[in-house]
C-alpha positions as a printed NumPy array, in Angstrom:
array([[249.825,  77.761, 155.371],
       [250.945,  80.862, 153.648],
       [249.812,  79.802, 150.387],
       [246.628,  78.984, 151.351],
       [245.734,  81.754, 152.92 ],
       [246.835,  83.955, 150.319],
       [244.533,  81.53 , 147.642],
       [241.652,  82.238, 149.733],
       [242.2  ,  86.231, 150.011],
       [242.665,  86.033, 145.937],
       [239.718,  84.286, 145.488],
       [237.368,  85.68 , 148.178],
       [238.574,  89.397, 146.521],
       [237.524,  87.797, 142.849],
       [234.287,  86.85 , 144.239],
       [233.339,  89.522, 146.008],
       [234.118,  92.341, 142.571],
       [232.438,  89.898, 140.378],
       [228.97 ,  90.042, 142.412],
       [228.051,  93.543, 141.448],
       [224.164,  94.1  , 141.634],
       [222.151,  93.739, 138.753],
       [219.022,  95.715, 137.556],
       [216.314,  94.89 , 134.98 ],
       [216.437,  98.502, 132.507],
       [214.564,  98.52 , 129.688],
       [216.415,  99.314, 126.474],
       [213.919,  99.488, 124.463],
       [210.152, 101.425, 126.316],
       [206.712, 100.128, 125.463],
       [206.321, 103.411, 123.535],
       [209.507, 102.984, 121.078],
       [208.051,  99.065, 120.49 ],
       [204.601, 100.112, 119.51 ],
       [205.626, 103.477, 117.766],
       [208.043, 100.651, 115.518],
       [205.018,  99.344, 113.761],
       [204.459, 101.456, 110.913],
       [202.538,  99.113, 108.509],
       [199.104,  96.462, 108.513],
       [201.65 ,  94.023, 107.309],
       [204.01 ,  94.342, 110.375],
       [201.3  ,  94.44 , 113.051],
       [199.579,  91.26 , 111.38 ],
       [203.257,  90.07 , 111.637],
       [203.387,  90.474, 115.356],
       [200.111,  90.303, 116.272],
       [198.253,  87.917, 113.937],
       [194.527,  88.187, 112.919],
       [192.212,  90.627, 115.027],
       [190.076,  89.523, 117.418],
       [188.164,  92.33 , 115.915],
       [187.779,  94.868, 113.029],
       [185.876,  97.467, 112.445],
       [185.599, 100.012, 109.553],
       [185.122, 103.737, 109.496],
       [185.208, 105.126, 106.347],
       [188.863, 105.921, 105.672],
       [189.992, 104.099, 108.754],
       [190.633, 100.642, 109.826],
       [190.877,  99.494, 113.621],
       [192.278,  96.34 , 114.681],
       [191.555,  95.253, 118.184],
       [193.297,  92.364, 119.946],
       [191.772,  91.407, 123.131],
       [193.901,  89.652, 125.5  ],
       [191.656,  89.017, 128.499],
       [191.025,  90.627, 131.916],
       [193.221,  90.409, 134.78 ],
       [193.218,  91.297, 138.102],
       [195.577,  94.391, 139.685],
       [195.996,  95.417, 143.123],
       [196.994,  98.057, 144.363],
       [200.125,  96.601, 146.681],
       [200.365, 100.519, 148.629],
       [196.795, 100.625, 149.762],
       [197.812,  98.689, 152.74 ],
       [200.91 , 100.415, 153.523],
       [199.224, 103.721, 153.247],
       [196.575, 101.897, 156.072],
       [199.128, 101.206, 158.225],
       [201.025, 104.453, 157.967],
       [198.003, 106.045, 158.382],
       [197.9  , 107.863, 154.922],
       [194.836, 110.148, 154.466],
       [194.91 , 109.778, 150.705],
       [191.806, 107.481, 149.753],
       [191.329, 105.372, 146.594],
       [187.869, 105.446, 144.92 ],
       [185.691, 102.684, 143.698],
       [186.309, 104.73 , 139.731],
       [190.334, 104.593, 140.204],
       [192.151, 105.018, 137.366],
       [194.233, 101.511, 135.87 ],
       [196.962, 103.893, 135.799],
       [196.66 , 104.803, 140.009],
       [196.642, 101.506, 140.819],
       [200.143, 100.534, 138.936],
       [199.332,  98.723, 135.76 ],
       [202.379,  99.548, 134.12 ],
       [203.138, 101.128, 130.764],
       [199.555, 101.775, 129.184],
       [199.454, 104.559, 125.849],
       [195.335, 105.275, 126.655],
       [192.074, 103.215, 127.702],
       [190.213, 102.77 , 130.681],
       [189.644,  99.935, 133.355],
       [186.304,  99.045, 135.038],
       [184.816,  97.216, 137.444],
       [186.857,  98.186, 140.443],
       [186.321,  97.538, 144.094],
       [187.903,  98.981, 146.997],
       [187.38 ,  96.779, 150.667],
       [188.451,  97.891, 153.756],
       [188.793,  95.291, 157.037],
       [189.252,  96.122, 160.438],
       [190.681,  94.019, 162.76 ],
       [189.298,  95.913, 165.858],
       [188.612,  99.603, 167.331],
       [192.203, 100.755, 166.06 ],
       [191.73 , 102.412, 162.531],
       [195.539, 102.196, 161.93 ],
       [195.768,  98.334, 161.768],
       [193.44 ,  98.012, 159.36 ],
       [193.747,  96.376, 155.826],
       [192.688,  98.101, 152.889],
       [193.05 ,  96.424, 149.145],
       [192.061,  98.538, 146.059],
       [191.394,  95.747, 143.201],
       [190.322,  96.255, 139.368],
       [189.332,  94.14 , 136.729],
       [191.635,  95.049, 133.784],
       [190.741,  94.639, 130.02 ],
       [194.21 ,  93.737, 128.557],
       [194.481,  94.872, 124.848],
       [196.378,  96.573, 121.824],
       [194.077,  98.587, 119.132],
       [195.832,  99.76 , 115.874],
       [193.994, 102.531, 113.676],
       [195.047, 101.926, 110.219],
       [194.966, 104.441, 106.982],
       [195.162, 102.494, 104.056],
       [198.185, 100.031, 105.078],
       [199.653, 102.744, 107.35 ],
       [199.314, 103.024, 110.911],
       [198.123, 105.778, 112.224],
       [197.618, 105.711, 115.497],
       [197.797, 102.905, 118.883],
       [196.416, 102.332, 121.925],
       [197.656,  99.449, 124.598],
       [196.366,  98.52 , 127.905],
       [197.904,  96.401, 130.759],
       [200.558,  94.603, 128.107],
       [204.405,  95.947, 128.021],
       [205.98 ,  95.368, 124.905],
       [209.302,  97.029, 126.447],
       [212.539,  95.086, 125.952],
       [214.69 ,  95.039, 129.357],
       [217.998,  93.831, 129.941],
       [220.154,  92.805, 132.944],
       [222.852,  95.505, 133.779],
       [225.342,  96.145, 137.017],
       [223.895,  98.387, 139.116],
       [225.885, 101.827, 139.479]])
């Protein structure tokens, strides 16, 4: 009876230091990715052909277009409920409304709605939404890059790490 008891302290102790917490960090930022293209060759590598091109005399811009998508603001609600003063405008910035890891560009078409589910201004339910053009633009020299600009796309590289 001993014994067994003992086996199930030694193994509940095993189980329990083996089940640290783990966290997504990202090893590698959206920044260090993009900066890491240094050459037409590589970006046409990674990226394939254009969606579009255009020429300005010594420069060359490559734009890939990767849709729209749809980002809401998840703290416009909270803030409602809490009874936050701060309000979000109908020209919000991508960036306020937590699209992540963007270099430069703009969003548009935004909306902001506010419900109310009767006379008490705390309880109601405010969203703050925005249509998102999701892209990367590379301005080329010659075959050398020059310059980047991403919106709503991370490129970082993350890994899975205990928690300290």
């Amino acid at each position: 009876m001993k014994k067994t008891a003992l086996f199930f302290i030694v193994i509940s102790s095993l189980v329990a230091t083996s089940c640290a917490t783990m966290v997504r960090v990202a090893t590698t930022t959206h920044k260090q990715t993009m900066d890491s293209y240094k050459t037409k060759e590589q970006v046409i590598g990674k990226f394939g052909i254009p969606t579009s091109k255009r020429n300005d005399g010594d420069y060359e811009e490559y734009y890939y277009l990767f849709g729209t998508k749809t980002v809401t603001d998840k703290n416009a609600s909270l803030n409602a409920m809490f009874g936050s003063s701060k309000s979000k405008s109908s020209s919000a910035s991508a960036s306020a409304i937590g699209v992540g890891n963007m270099a430069s560009g703009s969003a548009s078409g935004s909306s902001v709605s506010n419900t109310s589910g009767g006379g008490n201004a705390n309880a109601a339910a405010r969203t703050v939404s925005q249509e998102v053009k999701t892209f990367v633009k590379f301005t080329f020299k010659g075959e050398n890059v020059v310059t980047w600009e991403s919106n709503g796309v991370d490129y970082s590289v993350y890994e899975m790490v205990k928690k300290k």
